[in-house]
C-alpha positions as CSV (number, residue, x, y, z in Angstrom):
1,X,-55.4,-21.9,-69.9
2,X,-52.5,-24.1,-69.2
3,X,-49.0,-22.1,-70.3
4,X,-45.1,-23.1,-70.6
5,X,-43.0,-23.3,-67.7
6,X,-41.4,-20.2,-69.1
7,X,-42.8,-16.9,-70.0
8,X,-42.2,-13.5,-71.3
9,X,-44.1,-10.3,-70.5
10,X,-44.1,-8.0,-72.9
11,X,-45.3,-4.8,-71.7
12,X,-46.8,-2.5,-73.8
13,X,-48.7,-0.2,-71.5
14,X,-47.1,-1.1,-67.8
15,X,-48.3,-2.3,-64.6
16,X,-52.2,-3.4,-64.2
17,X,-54.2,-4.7,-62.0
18,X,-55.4,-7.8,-63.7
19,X,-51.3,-9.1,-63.6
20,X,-52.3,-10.7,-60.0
21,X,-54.7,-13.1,-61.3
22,X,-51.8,-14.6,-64.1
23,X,-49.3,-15.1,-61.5
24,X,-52.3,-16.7,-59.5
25,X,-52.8,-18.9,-62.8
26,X,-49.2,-19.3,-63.8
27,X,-47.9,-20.5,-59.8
28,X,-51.0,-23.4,-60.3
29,X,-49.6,-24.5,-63.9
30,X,-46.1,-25.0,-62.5
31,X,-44.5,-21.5,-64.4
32,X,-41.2,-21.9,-63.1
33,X,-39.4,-18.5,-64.7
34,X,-41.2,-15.1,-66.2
35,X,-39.2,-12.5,-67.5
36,X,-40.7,-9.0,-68.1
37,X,-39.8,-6.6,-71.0
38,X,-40.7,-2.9,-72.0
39,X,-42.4,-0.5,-70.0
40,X,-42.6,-0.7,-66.3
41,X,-40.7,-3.9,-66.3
42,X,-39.0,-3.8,-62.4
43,X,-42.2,-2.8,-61.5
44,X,-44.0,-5.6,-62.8
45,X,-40.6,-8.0,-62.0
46,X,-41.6,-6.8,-58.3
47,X,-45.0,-7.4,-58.1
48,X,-44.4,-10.6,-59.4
49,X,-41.7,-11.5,-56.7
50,X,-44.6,-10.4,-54.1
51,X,-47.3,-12.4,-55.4
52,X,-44.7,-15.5,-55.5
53,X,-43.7,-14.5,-51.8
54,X,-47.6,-14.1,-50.4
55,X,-47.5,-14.1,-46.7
56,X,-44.3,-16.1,-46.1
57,X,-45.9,-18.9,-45.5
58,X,-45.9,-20.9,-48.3
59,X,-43.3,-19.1,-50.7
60,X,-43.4,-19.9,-54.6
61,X,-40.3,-20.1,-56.2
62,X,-40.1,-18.7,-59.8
63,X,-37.0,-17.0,-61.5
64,X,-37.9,-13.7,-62.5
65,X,-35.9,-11.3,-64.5
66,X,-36.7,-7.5,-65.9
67,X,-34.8,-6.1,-68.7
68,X,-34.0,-2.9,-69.0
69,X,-34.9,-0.4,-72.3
70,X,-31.5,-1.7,-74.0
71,X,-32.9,-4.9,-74.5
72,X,-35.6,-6.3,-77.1
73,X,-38.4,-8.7,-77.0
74,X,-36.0,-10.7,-78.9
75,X,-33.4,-10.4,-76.2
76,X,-36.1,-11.6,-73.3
77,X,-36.7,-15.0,-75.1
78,X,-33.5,-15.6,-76.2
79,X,-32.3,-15.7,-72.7
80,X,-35.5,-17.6,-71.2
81,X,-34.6,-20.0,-74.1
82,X,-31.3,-20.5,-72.8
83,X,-31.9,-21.5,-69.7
84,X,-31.7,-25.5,-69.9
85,X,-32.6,-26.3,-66.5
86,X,-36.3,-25.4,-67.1
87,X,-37.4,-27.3,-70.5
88,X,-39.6,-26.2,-72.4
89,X,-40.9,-23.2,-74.9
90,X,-41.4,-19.9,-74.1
91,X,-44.7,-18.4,-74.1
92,X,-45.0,-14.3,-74.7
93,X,-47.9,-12.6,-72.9
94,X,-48.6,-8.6,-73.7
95,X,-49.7,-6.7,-71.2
């Protein structure tokens, strides 16, 4: 499944295994920012960061960003919306 440059995670039940094999897919189709949203977001922020990272070898850059319990699912896409450097819509993934 090809997705958006942009993403947002919204978590409804935290960190899980199968979130390795979406980055895996989203660094192939070019996603170029994810931001995460509700439970467990760092966490899942972080693994994300790692995956992009891998070894060191051959880093992948992608923008991340968690938001904190303040903020909304509304809130996540309105700021990956407004970030004009990556065109683009935003795709929202639950997890």
């Amino acid at each position: 499944m090809t997705f958006p440059r942009k993403i947002v995670i919204h978590s409804l039940s935290g960190f899980r295994p199968e979130l390795t094999g979406m980055v895996r897919d989203w660094i192939r189709d070019g996603v170029q920012y994810v931001g995460v949203v509700g439970h467990e977001a760092a966490r899942i922020e972080d693994a994300i960061d790692d995956l992009c990272m891998g070894d060191g070898a051959e880093p992948y850059f992608m923008l991340t960003a968690a938001h904190d319990d303040t903020e909304t699912l509304e809130d996540a896409v309105f700021l990956a919306e407004q970030i004009s450097t990556i065109p683009g819509s935003v795709a929202v993934v639950e997890l």
